[in-house]
TORKOL-4160 file (C-alpha; in steps of 0.2 Angstrom, whole numbers, padded with zeros to 4 digits, m for minus):
101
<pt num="1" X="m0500" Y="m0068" Z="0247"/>
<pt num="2" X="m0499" Y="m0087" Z="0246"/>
<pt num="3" X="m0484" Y="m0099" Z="0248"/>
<pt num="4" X="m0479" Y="m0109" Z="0233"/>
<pt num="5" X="m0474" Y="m0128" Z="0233"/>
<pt num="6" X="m0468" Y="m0131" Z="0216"/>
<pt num="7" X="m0479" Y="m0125" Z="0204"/>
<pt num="8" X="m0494" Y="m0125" Z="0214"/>
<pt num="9" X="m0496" Y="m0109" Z="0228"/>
<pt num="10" X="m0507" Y="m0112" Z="0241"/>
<pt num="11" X="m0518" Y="m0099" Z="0250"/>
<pt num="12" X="m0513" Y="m0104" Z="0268"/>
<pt num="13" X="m0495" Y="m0109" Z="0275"/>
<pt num="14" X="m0505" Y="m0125" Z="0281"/>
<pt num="15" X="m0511" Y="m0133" Z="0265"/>
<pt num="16" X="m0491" Y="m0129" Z="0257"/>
<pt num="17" X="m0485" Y="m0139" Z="0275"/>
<pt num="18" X="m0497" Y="m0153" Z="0272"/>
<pt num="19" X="m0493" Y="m0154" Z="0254"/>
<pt num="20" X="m0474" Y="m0156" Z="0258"/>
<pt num="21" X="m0475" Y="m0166" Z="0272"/>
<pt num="22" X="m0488" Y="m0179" Z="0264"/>
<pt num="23" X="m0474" Y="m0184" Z="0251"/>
<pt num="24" X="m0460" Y="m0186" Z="0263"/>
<pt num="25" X="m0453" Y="m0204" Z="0262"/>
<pt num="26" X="m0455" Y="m0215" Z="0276"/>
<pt num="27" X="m0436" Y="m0222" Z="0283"/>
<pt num="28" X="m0428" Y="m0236" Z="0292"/>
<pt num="29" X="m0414" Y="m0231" Z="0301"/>
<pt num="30" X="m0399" Y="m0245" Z="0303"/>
<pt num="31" X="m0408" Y="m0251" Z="0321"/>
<pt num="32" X="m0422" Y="m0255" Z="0312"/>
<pt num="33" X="m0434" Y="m0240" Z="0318"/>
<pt num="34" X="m0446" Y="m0232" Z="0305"/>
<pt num="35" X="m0444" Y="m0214" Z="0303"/>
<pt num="36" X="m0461" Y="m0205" Z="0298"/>
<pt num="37" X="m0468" Y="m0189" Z="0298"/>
<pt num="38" X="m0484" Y="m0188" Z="0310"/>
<pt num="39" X="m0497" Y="m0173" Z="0309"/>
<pt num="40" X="m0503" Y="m0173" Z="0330"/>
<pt num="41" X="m0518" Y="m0161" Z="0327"/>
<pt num="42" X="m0509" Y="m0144" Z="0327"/>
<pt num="43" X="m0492" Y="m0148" Z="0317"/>
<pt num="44" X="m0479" Y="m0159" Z="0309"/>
<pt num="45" X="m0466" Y="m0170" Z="0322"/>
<pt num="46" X="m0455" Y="m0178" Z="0311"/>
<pt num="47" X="m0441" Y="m0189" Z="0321"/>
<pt num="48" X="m0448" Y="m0180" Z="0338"/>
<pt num="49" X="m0445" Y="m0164" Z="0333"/>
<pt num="50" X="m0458" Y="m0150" Z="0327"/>
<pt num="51" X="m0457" Y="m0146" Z="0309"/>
<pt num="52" X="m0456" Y="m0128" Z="0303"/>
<pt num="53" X="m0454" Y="m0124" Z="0284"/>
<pt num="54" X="m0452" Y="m0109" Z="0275"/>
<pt num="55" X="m0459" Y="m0107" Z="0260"/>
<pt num="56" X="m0457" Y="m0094" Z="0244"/>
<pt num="57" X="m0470" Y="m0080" Z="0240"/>
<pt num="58" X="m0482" Y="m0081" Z="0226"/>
<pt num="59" X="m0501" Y="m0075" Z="0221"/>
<pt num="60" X="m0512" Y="m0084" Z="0220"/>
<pt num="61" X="m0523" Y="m0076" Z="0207"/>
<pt num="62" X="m0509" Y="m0075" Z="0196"/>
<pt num="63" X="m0513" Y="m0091" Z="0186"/>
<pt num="64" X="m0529" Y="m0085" Z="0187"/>
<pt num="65" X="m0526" Y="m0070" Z="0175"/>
<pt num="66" X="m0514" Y="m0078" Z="0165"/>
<pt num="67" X="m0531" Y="m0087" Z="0158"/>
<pt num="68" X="m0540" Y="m0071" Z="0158"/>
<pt num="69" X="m0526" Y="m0063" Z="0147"/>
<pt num="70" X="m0526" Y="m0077" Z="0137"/>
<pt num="71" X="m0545" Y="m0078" Z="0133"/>
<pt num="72" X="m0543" Y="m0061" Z="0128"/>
<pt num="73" X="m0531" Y="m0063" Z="0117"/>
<pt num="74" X="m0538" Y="m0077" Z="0109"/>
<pt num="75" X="m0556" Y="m0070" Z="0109"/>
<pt num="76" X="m0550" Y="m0054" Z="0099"/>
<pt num="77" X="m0539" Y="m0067" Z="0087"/>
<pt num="78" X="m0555" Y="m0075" Z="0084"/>
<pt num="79" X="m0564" Y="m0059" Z="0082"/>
<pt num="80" X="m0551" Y="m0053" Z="0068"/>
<pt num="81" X="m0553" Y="m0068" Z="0060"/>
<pt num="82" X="m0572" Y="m0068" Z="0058"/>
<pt num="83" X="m0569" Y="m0050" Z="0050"/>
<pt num="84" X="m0555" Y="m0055" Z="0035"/>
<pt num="85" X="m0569" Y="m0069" Z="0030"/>
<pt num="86" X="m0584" Y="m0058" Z="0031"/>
<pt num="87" X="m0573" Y="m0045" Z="0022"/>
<pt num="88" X="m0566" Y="m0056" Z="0009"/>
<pt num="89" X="m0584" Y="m0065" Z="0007"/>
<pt num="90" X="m0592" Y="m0047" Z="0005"/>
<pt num="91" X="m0579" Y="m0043" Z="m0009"/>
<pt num="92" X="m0580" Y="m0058" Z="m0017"/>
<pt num="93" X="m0599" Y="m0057" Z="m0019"/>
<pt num="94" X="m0598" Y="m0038" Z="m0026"/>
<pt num="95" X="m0585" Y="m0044" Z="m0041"/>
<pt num="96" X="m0599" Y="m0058" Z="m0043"/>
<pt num="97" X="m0611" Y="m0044" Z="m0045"/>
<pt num="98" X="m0603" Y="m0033" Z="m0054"/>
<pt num="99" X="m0598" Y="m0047" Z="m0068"/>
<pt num="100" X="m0617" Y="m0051" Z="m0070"/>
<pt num="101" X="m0620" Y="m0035" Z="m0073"/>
């Protein structure tokens, strides 16, 4: 199981956090005081308060295999394609033949 950040999923719930967290915008509140999220080691404090984020389910192998099924597809297209030339090729050559005859 992995936990998904846009189109990415990541393996851990930690690289999905830091991920988020690492694109948050800094802020300056109307007294002039930057608000920032800070990573202390363990987790995310942002505005003095512990971050916790939920994150949706995904697999991680599934783009993965996606490729695989692609490759395949691909590789047998390729395959069929080499067989209508060599076909066509070996056709043409017996007419060849037979008109020399």
């Amino acid at each position: 199981m992995g936990y998904q950040v846009g189109r990415a999923c990541h393996v851990t719930i930690d690289a999905a956090t830091n991920e988020v967290m690492t694109q948050v915008v800094p802020t300056i509140d109307k007294d002039g005081v930057l608000h920032h999220p800070v990573f202390n080691g363990t987790n995310w404090v942002y505005k003095e308060q512990p971050v916790k984020l939920t994150f949706p389910e995904c697999n991680p192998m599934q783009f993965y295999e996606l490729g695989q099924s692609v490759g395949q597809t691909l590789a047998y297209a390729m395959l069929a394609c080499l067989v209508v030339v060599i076909l066509t090729k070996l056709i043409l050559w017996q007419r060849e033949r037979e008109n020399e005859e």
